[in-house]
C-alpha positions as CSV (number, residue, x, y, z in Angstrom):
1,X,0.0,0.0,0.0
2,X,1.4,3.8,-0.9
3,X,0.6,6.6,0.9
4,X,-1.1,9.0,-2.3
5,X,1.2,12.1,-1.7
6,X,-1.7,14.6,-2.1
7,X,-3.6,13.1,1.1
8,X,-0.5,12.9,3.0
9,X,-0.5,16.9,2.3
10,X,-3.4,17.3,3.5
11,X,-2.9,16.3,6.7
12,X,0.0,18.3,6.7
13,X,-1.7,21.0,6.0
14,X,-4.3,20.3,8.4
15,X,-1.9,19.9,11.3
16,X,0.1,23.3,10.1
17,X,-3.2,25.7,10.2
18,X,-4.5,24.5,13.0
19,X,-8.0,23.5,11.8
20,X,-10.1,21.8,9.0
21,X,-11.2,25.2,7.7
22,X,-7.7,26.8,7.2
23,X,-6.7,23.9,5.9
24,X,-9.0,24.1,3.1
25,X,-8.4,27.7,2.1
26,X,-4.9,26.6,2.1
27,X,-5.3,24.1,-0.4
28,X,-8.1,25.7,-2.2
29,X,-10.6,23.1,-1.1
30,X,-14.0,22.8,0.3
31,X,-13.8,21.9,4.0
32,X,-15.8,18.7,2.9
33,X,-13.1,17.9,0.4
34,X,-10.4,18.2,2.9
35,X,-12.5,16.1,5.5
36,X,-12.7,13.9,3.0
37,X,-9.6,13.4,2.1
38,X,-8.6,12.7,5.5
39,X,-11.2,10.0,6.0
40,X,-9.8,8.2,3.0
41,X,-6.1,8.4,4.0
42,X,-7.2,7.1,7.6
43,X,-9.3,4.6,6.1
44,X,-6.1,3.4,3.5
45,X,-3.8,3.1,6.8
46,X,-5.9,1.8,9.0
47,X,-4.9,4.1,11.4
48,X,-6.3,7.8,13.6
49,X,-3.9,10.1,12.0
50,X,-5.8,13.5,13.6
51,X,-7.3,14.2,16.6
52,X,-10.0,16.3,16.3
53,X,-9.1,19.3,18.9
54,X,-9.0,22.8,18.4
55,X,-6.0,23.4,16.6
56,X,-6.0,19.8,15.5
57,X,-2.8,18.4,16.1
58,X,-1.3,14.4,14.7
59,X,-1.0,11.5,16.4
60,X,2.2,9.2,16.9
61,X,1.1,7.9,13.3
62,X,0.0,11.0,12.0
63,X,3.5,12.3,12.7
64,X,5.1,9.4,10.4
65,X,3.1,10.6,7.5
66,X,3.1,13.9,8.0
67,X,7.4,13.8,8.0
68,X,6.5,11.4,4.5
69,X,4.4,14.4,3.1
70,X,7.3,17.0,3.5
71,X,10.1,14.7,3.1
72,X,8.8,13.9,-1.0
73,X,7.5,17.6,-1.2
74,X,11.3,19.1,-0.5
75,X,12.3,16.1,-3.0
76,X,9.8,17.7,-5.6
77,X,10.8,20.8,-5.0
78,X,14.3,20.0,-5.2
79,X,14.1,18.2,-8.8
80,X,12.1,21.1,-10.0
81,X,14.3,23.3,-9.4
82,X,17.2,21.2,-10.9
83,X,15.1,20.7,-14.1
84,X,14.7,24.8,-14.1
85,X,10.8,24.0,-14.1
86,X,10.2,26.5,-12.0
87,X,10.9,30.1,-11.6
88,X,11.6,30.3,-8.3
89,X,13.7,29.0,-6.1
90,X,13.8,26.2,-4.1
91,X,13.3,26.6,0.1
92,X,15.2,24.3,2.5
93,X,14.0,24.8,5.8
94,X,16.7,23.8,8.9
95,X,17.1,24.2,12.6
96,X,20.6,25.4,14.1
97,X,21.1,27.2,17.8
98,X,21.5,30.8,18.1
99,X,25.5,30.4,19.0
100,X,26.1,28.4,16.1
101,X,24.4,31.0,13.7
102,X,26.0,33.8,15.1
103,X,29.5,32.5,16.1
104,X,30.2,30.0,12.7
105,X,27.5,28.9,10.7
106,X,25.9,32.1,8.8
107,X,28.5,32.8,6.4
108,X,29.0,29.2,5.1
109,X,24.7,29.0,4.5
110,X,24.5,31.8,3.1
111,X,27.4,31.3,0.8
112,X,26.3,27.7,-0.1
113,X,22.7,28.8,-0.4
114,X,23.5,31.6,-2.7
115,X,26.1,29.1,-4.8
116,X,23.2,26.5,-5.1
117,X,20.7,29.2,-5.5
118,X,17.8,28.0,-3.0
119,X,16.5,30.0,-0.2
120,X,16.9,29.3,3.0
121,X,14.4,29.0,6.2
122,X,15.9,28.8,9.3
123,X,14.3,28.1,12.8
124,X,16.1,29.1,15.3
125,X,16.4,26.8,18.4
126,X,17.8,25.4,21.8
127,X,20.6,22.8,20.1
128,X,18.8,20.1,22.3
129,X,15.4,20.7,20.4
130,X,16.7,21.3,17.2
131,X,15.5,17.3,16.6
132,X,12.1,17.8,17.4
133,X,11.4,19.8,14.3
134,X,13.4,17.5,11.8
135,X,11.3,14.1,13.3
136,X,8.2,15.9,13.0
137,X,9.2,17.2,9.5
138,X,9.5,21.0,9.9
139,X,13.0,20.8,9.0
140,X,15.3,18.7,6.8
141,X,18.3,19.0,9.0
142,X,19.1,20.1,12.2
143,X,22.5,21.2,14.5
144,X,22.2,19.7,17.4
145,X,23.7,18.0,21.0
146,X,22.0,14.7,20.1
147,X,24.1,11.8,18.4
148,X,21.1,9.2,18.2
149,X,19.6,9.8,14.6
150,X,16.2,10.3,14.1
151,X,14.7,7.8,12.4
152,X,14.7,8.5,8.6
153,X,18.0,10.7,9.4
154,X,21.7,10.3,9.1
155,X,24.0,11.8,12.2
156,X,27.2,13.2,11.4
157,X,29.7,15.0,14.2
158,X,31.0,18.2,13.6
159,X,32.8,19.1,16.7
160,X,33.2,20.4,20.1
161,X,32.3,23.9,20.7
162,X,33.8,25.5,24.3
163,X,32.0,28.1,26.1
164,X,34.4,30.1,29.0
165,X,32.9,32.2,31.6
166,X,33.4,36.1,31.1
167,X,32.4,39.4,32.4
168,X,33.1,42.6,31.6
169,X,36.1,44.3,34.0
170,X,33.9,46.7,35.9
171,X,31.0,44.1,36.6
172,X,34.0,41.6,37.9
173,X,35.4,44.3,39.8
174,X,31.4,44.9,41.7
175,X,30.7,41.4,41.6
176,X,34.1,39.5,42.0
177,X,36.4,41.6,44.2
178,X,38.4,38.4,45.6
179,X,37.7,36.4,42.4
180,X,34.4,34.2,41.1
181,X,34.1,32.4,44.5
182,X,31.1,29.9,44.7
183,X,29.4,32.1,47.1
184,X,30.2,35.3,44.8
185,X,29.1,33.1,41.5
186,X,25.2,32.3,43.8
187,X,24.9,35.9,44.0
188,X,26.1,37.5,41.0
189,X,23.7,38.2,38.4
190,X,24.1,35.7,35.4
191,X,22.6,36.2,31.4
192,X,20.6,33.0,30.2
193,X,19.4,33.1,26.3
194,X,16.1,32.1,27.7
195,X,14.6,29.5,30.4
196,X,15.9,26.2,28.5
197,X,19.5,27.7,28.3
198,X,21.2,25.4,30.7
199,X,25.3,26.5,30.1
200,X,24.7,28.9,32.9
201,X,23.7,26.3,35.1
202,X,26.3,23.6,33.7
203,X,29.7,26.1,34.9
204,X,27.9,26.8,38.3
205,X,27.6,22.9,38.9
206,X,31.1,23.0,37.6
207,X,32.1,25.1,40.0
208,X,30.3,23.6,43.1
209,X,27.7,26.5,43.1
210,X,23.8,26.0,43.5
211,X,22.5,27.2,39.9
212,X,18.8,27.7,42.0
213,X,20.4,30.7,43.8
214,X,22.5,32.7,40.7
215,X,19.7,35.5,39.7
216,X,19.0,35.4,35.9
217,X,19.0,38.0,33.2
218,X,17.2,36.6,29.7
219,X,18.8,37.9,26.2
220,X,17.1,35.2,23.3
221,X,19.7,36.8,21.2
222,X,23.4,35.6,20.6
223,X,25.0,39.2,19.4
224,X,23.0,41.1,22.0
225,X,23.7,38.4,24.7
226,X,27.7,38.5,24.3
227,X,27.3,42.9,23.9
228,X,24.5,42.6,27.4
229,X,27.6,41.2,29.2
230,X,30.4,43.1,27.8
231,X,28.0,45.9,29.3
232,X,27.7,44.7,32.3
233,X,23.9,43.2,32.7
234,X,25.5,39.9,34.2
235,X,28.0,37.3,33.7
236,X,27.8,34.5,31.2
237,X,29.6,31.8,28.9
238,X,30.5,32.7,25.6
239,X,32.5,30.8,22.9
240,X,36.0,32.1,21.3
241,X,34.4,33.9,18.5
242,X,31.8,35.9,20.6
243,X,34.3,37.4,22.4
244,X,36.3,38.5,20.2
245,X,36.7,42.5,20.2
246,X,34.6,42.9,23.3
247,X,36.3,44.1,26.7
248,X,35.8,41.0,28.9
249,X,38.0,39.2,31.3
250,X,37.4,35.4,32.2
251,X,36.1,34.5,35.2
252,X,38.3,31.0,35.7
253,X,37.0,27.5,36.3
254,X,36.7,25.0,33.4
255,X,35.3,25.7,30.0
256,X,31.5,24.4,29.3
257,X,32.0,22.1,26.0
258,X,29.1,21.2,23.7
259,X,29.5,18.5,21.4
260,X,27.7,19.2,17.6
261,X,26.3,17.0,15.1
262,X,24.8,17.8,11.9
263,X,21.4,15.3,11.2
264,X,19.9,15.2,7.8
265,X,17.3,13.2,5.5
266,X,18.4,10.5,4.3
267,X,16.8,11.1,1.3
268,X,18.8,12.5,-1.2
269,X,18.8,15.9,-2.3
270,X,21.0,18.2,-4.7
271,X,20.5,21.2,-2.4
272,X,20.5,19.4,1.1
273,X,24.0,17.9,0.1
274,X,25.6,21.0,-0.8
275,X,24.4,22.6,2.4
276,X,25.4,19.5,4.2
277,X,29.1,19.8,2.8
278,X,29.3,23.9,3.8
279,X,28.3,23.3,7.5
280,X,30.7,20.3,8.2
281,X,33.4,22.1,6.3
282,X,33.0,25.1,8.5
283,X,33.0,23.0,11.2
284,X,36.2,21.9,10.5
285,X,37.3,25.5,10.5
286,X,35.8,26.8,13.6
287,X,35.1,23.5,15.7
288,X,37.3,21.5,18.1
289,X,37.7,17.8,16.7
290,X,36.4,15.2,18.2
């Protein structure tokens, strides 16, 4: 039995807007047609694909189909685009942390995606969730912290990336008269990206200092965040790159490492490859080996 791409869509589509209705002006449908469709899909596997809430959302199965539906629509796209049978260009959507983008991975996208011609779309998120949108489909690959693939996906290592604790002088001098003690690190304001940015809390641990007693500043920006400390909002880890040209003096104890890995369809794709190839060649560059 084969999944008829257009119903697999549908679903997709379904699960995207949020309900049956949107869905169908999506798609240029009736709302019947669309209900439709998704009767005959369940009906083919046998199987609740939607739940019926308000939005809608997918079931475990759903899921599998929906990642199908994108996975052969990026594939079209792709070939299209090869063929020159369409005018526009082709969108490949990924997921990569904030610290990545801004400290090494911009320049080689945009570079690659301008050689290759596509256009890019790129979600922005925590490099421990970055896998969540490639299983459910969002994404076709992902930079993240997580070397079990997701199924469907290939995992590939990149490298180590090393955070050091910095502030700038005149904070450190308030803050840290007798140097970054633990009990000086509990009281000292710190700068989090947001509430799932856990480096913070990893160097206090480090350190043998409570991470429940450091109060928190929130910057869910990587240029921002490494200018908020070199201005004195808090302390905070940064990697080489971000510091450089800022005033700041490290604050001692050991570096925070984060291990990378690049995960990817493993369906094959002219413009996911030559994306692929910039981001682990930049890693090479910028990254510590493994």
């Amino acid at each position: 039995m084969k999944v008829p791409v257009d119903l697999a869509l549908t679903l997709a589509a379904a699960v995207d807007e949020g309900t049956l209705e949107a869905a169908a002006h999506r798609l240029h449908l009736t709302q019947s047609a669309v209900s439709q469709r998704l009767a005959t899909l369940e009906r083919l596997t046998g199987q609740v694909l939607l739940v019926r809430s308000r939005p809608v959302r997918a079931t475990a199965a759903g899921e599998r189909v929906i990642r199908y539906a994108r996975q052969v629509d990026h594939l079209d796209d792709d070939l299209a685009h090869q063929l020159g049978l369409e005018s526009s260009a082709a969108t490949v959507p990924l997921a990569v942390n904030a610290d990545s983008l801004a400290a090494w991975l911009l320049g080689p996208l945009v570079e690659a995606a301008t050689r290759a011609d596509v256009l890019l779309e790129i979600h922005r998120e925590d490099e421990s969730h970055t896998t969540a949108l490639l299983a459910d489909g969002t994404v076709v690959a992902a930079v993240t912290t997580v070397a079990e693939p997701v199924p469907g996906c290939s995992s590939t290592p990149l490298g180590r990336l090393s955070y050091q604790a910095v502030a700038a002088p005149s904070f450190a001098a308030r803050w840290f008269p007798d140097a970054a003690t633990t009990a000086a690190l509990e009281q000292a304001p710190a700068v989090d990206f947001d509430r799932r940015d856990t480096i913070q809390s990893e160097y206090l641990r480090a350190v043998g200092a409570d991470p429940r007693l450091t109060p928190r500043n929130f910057l869910p920006s990587s240029t921002e965040f490494a200018q908020a400390i070199a201005m004195g909002l808090g302390w905070g880890l940064l990697p080489a790159v971000q510091r450089e040209g800022l005033d700041l003096v490290e604050l001692g104890g050991p570096p925070v490492t984060v291990t990378l890995y690049w995960q990817q369809w493993r369906a094959h794709s002219t413009t996911l490859g030559a994306l692929s190839h910039a981001v682990q060649s930049a890693a090479r560059d910028y990254l510590t080996p493994l």
